[in-house]
C-alpha positions in Angstrom: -13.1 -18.9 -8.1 -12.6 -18.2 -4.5 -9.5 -19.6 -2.7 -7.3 -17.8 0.3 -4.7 -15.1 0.0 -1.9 -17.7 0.5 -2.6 -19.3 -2.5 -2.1 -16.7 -4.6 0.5 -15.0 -3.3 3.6 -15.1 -1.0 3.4 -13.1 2.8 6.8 -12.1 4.1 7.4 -10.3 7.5 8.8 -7.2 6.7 13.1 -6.7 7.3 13.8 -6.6 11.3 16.2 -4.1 12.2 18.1 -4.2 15.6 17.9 -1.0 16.6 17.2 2.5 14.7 18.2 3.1 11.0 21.3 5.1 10.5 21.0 7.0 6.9 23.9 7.3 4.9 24.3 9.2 2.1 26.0 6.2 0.3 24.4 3.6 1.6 23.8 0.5 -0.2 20.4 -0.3 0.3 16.9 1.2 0.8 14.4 0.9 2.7 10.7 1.3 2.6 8.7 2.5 5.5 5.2 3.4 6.6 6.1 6.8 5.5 6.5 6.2 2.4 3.2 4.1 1.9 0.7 6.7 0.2 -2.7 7.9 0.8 -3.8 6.5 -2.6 -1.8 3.0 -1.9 1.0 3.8 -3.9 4.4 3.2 -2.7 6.3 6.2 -3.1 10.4 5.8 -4.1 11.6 9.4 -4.0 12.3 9.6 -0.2 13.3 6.0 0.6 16.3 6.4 3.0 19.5 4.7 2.5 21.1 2.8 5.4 24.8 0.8 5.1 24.1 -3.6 5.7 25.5 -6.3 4.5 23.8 -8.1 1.1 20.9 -9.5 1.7 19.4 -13.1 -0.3 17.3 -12.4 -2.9 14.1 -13.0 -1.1 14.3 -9.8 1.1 14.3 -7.8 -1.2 11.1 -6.0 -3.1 10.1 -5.8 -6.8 8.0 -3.8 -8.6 4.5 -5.5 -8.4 4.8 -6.6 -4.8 2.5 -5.3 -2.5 3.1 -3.2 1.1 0.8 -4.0 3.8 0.0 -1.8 7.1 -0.2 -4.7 9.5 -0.5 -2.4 12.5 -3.0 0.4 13.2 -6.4 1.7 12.3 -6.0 1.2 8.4 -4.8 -2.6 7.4 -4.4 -1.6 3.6 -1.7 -2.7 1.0 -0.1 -0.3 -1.3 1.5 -1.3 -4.7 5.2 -0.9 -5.7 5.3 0.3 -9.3 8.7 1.6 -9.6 11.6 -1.4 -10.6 14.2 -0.5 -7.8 17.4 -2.4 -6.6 18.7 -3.2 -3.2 15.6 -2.4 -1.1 13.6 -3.9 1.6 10.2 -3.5 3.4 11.0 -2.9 7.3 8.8 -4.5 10.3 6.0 -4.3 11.0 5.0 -4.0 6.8 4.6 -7.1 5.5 5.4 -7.8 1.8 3.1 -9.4 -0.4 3.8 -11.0 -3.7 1.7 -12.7 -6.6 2.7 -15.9 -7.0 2.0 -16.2 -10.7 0.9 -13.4 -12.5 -1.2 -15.4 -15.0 -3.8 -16.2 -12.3 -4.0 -12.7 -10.6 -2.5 -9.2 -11.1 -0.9 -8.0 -8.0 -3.2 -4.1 -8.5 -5.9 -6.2 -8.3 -4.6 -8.1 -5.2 -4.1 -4.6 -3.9 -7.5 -3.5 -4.5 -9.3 -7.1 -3.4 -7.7 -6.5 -0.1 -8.6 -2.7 0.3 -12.2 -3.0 -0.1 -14.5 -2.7 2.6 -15.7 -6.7 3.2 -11.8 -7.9 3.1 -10.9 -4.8 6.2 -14.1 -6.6 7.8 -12.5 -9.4 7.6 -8.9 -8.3 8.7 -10.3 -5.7 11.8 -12.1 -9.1 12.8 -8.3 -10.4 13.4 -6.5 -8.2 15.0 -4.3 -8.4 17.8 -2.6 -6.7 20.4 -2.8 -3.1 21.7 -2.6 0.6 20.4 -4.6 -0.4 17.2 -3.8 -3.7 16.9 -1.6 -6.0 14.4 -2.1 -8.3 11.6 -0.2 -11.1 11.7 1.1 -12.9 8.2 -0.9 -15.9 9.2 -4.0 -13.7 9.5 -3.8 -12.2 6.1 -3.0 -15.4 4.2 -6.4 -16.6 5.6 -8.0 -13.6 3.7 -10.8 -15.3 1.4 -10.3 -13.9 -2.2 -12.6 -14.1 -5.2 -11.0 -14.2 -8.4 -12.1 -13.7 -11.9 -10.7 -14.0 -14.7 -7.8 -11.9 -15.8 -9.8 -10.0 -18.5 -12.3 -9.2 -15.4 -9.5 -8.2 -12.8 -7.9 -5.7 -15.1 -11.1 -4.1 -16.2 -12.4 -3.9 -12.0 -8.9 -2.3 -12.0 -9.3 0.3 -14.4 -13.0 1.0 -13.4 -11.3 1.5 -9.6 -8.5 3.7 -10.9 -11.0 5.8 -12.8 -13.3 6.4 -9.9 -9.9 7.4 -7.5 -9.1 9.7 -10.2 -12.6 11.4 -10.2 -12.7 11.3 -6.8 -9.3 13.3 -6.4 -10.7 15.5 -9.4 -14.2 16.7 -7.6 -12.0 17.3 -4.5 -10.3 19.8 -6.0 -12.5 21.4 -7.9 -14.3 21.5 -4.1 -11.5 23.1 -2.6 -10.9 25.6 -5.2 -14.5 26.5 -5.3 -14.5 27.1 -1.9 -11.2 29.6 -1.5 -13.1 31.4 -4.8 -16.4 32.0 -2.6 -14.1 32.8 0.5 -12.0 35.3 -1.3 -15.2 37.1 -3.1 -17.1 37.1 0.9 -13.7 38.6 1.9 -13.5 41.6 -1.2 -17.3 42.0 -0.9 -16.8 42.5 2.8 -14.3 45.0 2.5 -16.8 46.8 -0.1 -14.7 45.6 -2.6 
């Protein structure tokens, strides 16, 4: 089946603060920034500044499962929240992305759908503005998506997590090899 992003899930605007974000050490909510968005798409809790504001409805805030999206820049990707955490918001210009009903589609394999190579085609197609650009929420919801069945999404999911994993894996086993042969070049040099 193929339908468009905004039938499967629902595109918020990320949280629009007026002015810069004052930490505080006891604030009572946190927020989520580009910074914290991952190389490998992952959105990562242990760093997520705390600013003092007034409660916020329930809709602004994220849940594990939802999904963080660069709207601005050079990479247009979505990361995955996999922590459960309370009282925390995506800021603008993210956009957060959630599954609408999890029996249809599994938001990690929303998140990889819209990482691949012909869905960026799609998205670099629409950007906007200057200094890399900007994906509007209207763009992305027009973002054709196939989707399989569940059985299929989580196994296209594992198979993807598996060949990140490798990936990471012959990196380093790259980079170690290659500070062994520069130390030995180094020792051999010094007629060691």
């Amino acid at each position: 089946m193929k339908t468009m992003l905004k039938n499967l899930a629902d595109i918020q605007t990320g949280y629009s603060f007026r002015g810069r974000l004052e930490y505080s050490d006891s604030g009572n909510v946190r927020v989520i920034q580009m910074k914290d968005l991952t190389s490998d798409n992952i959105v990562d809790c242990h760093e997520l500044i705390k600013i003092d504001m007034e409660v916020l409805k329930d809709h602004h805030l994220a849940k594990k499962g939802d999904l963080v999206f660069r709207s601005r820049g050079i990479n247009c990707t979505a990361s995955i929240l996999l922590e459960e955490i309370e009282n925390t918001v995506v800021s603008a210009p993210l956009l957060k992305i959630r599954a609408i009903d999890r029996n249809k589609v599994f938001p990690e394999y929303l998140k990889w759908f819209i990482n691949q190579p012909e869905s960026q085609k799609f998205l670099q197609s629409r950007l906007s503005g200057t200094h890399g650009g900007m994906i509007r929420a209207s763009e992305l919801a027009e973002l054709p998506v196939s989707v399989p069945d569940l059985k299929t999404q989580m196994l296209i999911v594992e198979i993807s997590e598996l060949s990140e994993k490798e990936h990471r894996i012959l990196s380093q086993i790259s980079e170690l090899k290659k500070d062994y042969i520069s130390k030995l070049l180094i020792n051999s040099s010094k007629g060691e």
